[in-house]
N, C-alpha and C positions, 0 to 999 in steps of 0.2 A: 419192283420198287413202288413204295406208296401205300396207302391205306388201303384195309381192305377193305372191296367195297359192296355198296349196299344193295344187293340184286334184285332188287325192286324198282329202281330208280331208272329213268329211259339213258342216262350216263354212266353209269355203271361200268368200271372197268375201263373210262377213256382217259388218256392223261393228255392234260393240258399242261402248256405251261405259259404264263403269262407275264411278258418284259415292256415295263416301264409302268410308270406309277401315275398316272393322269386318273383322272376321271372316267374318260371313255374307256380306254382300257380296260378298267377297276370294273363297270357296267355290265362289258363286255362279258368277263372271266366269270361274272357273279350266275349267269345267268346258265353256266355248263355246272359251276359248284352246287346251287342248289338244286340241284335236278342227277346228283351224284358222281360227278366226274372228280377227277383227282387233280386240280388246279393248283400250280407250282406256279405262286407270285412272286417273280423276278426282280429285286428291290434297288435301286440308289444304299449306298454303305448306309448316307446316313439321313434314306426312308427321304420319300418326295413327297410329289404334290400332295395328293389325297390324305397324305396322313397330316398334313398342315390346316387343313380346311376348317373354320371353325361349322358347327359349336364346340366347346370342351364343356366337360362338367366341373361346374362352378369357376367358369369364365379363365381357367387354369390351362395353357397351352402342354398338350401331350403328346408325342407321335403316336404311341399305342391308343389313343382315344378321343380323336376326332370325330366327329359326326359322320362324314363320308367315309371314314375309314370303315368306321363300326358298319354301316349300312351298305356298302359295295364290296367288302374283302372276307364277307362271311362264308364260312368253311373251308378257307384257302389256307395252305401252307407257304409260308412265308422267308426264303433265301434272300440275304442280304448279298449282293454281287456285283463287281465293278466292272462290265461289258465292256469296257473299254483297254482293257490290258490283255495281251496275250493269253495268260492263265485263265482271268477270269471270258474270255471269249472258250477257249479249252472247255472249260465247266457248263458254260453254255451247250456245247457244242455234243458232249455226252448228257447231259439232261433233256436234248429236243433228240434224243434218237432215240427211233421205235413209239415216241408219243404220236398222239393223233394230229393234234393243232396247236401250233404257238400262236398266240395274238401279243402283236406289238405296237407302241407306242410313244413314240421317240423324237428327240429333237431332228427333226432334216438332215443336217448334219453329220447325225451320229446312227442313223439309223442304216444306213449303208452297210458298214461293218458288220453290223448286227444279224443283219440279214445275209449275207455271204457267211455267215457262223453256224444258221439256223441252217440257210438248206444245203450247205455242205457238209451237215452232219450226217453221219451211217442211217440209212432209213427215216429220211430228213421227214417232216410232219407237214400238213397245209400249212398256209401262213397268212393269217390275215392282219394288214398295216392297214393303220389310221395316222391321217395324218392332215392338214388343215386343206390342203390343195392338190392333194396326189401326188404322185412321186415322180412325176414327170411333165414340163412346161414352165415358161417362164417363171410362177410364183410358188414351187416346188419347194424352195428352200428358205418360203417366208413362215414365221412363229406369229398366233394369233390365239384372239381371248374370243368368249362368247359373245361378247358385242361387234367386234370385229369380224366376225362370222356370219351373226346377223344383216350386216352391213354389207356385206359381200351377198349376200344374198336376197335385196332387196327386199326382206322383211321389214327392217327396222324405218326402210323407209315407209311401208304402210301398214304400220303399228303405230296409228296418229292419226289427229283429225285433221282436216283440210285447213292452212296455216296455222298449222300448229307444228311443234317439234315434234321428230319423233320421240315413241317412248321405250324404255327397256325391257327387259323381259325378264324373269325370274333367275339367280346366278345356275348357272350350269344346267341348260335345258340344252343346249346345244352336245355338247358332252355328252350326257344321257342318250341325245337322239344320237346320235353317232354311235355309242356303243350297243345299242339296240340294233341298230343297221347294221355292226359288225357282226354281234350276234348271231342275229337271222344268216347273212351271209357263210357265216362261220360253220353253223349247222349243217346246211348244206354241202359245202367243202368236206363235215366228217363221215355225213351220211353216205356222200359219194365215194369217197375214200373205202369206209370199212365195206361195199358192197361191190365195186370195181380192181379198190386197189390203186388208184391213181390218184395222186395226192394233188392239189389245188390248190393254190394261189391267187389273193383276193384281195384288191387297196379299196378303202374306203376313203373319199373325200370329203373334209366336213360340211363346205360348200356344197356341193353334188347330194349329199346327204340330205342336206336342210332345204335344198331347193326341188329336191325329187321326189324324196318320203313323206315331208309336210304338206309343200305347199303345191295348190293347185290354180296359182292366177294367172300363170304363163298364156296359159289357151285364151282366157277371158282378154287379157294385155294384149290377146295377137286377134281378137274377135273385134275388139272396140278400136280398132285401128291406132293402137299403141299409146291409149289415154291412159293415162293413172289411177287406178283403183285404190281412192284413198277414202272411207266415209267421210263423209258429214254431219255437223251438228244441225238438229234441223225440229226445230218448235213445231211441225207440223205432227210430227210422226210420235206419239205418245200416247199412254205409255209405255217407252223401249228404254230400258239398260238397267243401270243399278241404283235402288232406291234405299233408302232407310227406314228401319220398321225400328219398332222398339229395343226391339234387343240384336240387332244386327243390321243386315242388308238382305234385300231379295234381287233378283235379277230377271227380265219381265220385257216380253216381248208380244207386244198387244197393240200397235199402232195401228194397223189396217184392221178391216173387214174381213172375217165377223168378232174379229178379236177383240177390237175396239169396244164393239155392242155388249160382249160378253163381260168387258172386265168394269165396264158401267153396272152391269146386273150384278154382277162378284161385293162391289162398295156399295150395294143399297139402294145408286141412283139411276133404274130404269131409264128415269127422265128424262137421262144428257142421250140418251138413245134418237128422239125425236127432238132435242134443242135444236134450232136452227145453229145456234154455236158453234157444234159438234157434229152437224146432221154429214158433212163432206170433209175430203181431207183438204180440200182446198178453204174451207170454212176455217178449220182448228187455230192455225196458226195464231192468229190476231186473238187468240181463246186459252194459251197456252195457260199464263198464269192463272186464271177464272178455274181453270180445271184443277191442277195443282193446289188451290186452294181449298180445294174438295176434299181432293184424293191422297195428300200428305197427312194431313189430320187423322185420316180413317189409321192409313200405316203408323203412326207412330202410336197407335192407340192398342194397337196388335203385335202380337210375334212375329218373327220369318216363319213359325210354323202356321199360323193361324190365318197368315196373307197366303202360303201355298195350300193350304187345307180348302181356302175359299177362293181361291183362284181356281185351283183344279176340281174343285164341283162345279165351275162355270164352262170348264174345258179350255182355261187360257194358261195360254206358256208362259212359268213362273218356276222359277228353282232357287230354294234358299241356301244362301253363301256361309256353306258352312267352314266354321275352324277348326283345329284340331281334333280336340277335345268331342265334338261335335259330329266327326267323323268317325270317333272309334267306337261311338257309344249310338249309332247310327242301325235302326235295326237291320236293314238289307246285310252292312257291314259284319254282323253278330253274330246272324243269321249263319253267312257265308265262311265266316272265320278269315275273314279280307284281311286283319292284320295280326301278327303272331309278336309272341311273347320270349327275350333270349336272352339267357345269362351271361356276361360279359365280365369275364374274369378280371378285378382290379375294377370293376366299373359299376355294374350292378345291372340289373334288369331292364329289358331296351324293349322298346316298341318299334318294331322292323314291318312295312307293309309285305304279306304273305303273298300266296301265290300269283305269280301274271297270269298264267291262265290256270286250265286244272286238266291233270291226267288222268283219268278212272277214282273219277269219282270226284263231289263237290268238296270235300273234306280234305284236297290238295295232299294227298297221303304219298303223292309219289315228289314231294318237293318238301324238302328239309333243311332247313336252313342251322348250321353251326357260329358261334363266334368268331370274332374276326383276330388273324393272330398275329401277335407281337412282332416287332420288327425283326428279320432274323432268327424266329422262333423254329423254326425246321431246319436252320442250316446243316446242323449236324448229323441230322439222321435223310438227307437228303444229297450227303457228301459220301456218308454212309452207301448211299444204296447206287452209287456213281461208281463206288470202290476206290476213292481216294482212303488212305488210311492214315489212322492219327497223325500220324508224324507229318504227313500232306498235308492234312487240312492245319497243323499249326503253321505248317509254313504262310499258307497260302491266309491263314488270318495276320502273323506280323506282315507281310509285306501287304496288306491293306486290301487283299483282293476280295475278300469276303468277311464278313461283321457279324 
């Protein structure tokens, strides 16, 4: 059952099949499809999260053509199925037999069932679950967002300056980190699998995730005898952060010694090298705006390219904030083939970022990326190769079990 497959590819020949429709999940599954495996996207009748996420094109709500949908459900085969009734756990239950790995991601609640489906199936598959707090302990059965995620995992707390609120963070970074860590995990699980034979079991936490894969303050919080690692705004230390040049922003970390010295020679003024003004960092402060009055002028008089061109002959850390636009047309990115080009049936030509890493060779030749498919678009040849026959699968579509 399934596509044939593409014998070059390092998944070639694995069947996944992947149940519930979130983000991480979708991240998850993306990352065995492009690299050739046979991923069976396990859907809500009528199509979840990911496929609700804007953007739509031209501001037109679609489930086939969501942003996220288009960019995480690429080359997936797509069953629409109600896990929740008898039959459709049934269907379940002969589609995860003899595959390699189901990854799931499901309400608390509802993921129980689910899982007594999967690995009570004939030659049941690894299994790897995401879920916001594990599947076991007090908050096991709580539902959470990306900010609430963050929150729990004392990011958000120091993602902020010192009395200041916290600040947010981009939507669905969390998601992503989670199905990347399921990923990884999940690899593992098939690799072991096809060479032992013993099949694996693996919960990811989104908590545990975001607090183990990211972030590394825990050790510094247990060094400083349990003080807060929040920066500070601080007129002394300049200039550091994000600045405005003419046609954007740069971002510029030159406060100390010899960085200071260097990005005085970068703007022209040697001289603030020996001002008494400037000469110490305990000096600057009381000097802040005197400096800024200099060094804005110069930047808005230049490019982001023309401040990092002349920054980096100076040898001082400067990276221009680039946008989109800016990124595709980026020569490294061109060079590299970083982002690929994909026809999207009903939708038109997408710009999808290429490969995460590369396998034999720069040119990402073993990672292919197809469109992303319609809701329910495989049912039938997918019920087909289950050996449900016609007259079954009409049942099992009026009584609602499948779309």
């Amino acid at each position: 059952m399934g596509r044939e497959p593409a014998v070059d590819q390092p998944w070639s020949g694995i069947r996944v099949v992947e149940i519930g429709d979130g983000v991480a999940v979708s991240c998850a599954g993306k990352q065995f499809a492009d690299f050739g495996a046979d991923v069976v996207k396990v859907e809500r009748i009528g199509g979840g999260e990911v496929r609700r996420l804007a953007p739509f094109p031209r501001d037109r709500p679609h489930r086939d053509r969501g942003g996220f949908h288009l960019s995480l459900n690429t080359g997936k085969r797509s069953l629409a199925l109600d896990v929740g009734t008898p039959s459709g756990r049934e269907v379940l239950r002969r589609l995860v037999a003899g595959a390699q790995l189901a990854l799931v991601e499901l309400p608390p609640a509802s993921a129980g069932g689910v899982l007594d489906a999967v690995r009570g199936a004939e030659q049941a598959p690894s299994v790897v679950v995401m879920s916001p707090h594990g599947l076991d302990g007090p908050y096991r059965e709580r539902l959470e967002n990306d900010l609430s995620i963050f929150a729990w995992t004392t990011r958000l707390h120091r993602h902020r300056l010192e009395g200041e609120p916290p600040l947010r963070y981009a939507p669905h970074v969390v998601a992503m980190q989670v199905g990347l860590t399921a990923a990884a995990s999940a690899a593992g699980a098939v690799w072991g699998h096809l060479h032992d034979g013993t099949r694996r079991d693996a919960e990811v936490s989104a908590v545990e995730a975001l607090a183990g894969n990211v972030d590394t303050s825990f050790v510094a919080w247990s060094l400083s005898g349990g003080a807060p690692s929040v920066p500070r705004r601080s007129r002394g230390t300049y200039p550091v952060g994000t600045y405005r040049c003419r046609d954007g922003y740069v971002q510029l970390t030159a406060g100390d010694s010899p960085f200071f010295q260097r990005a005085c020679r970068a703007i022209g003024r040697p001289d603030f090298i020996d001002d008494p003004r400037f000469a110490t960092k305990e000096d600057r402060p009381a000097h802040h705006e005197e400096f800024l009055a200099v060094f804005q002028p110069w930047l808005e008089a230049r490019t982001k390219g023309e401040v990092f061109r002349a920054m980096q002959a100076e040898r001082v850390l400067c990276t221009p904030i680039l946008d989109i636009s800016e990124a595709l047309e980026d020569a490294q990115s061109v060079a590299r083939g970083s982002y690929v080009a994909v026809d999207q049936p009903d939708v038109g030509r997408l710009t999808l970022a290429g490969p995460p890493f590369r396998l034999g060779g720069v040119e990402g030749d073993r990672w292919r990326t197809g469109h992303s498919p319609r809701l329910g678009e495989h049912g039938g040849e997918i019920l087909d190769g289950l050996g449900y026959s016609r007259d079954e699968q009409q049942a099992l579509f009026r009584a609602g079990v499948t779309g």
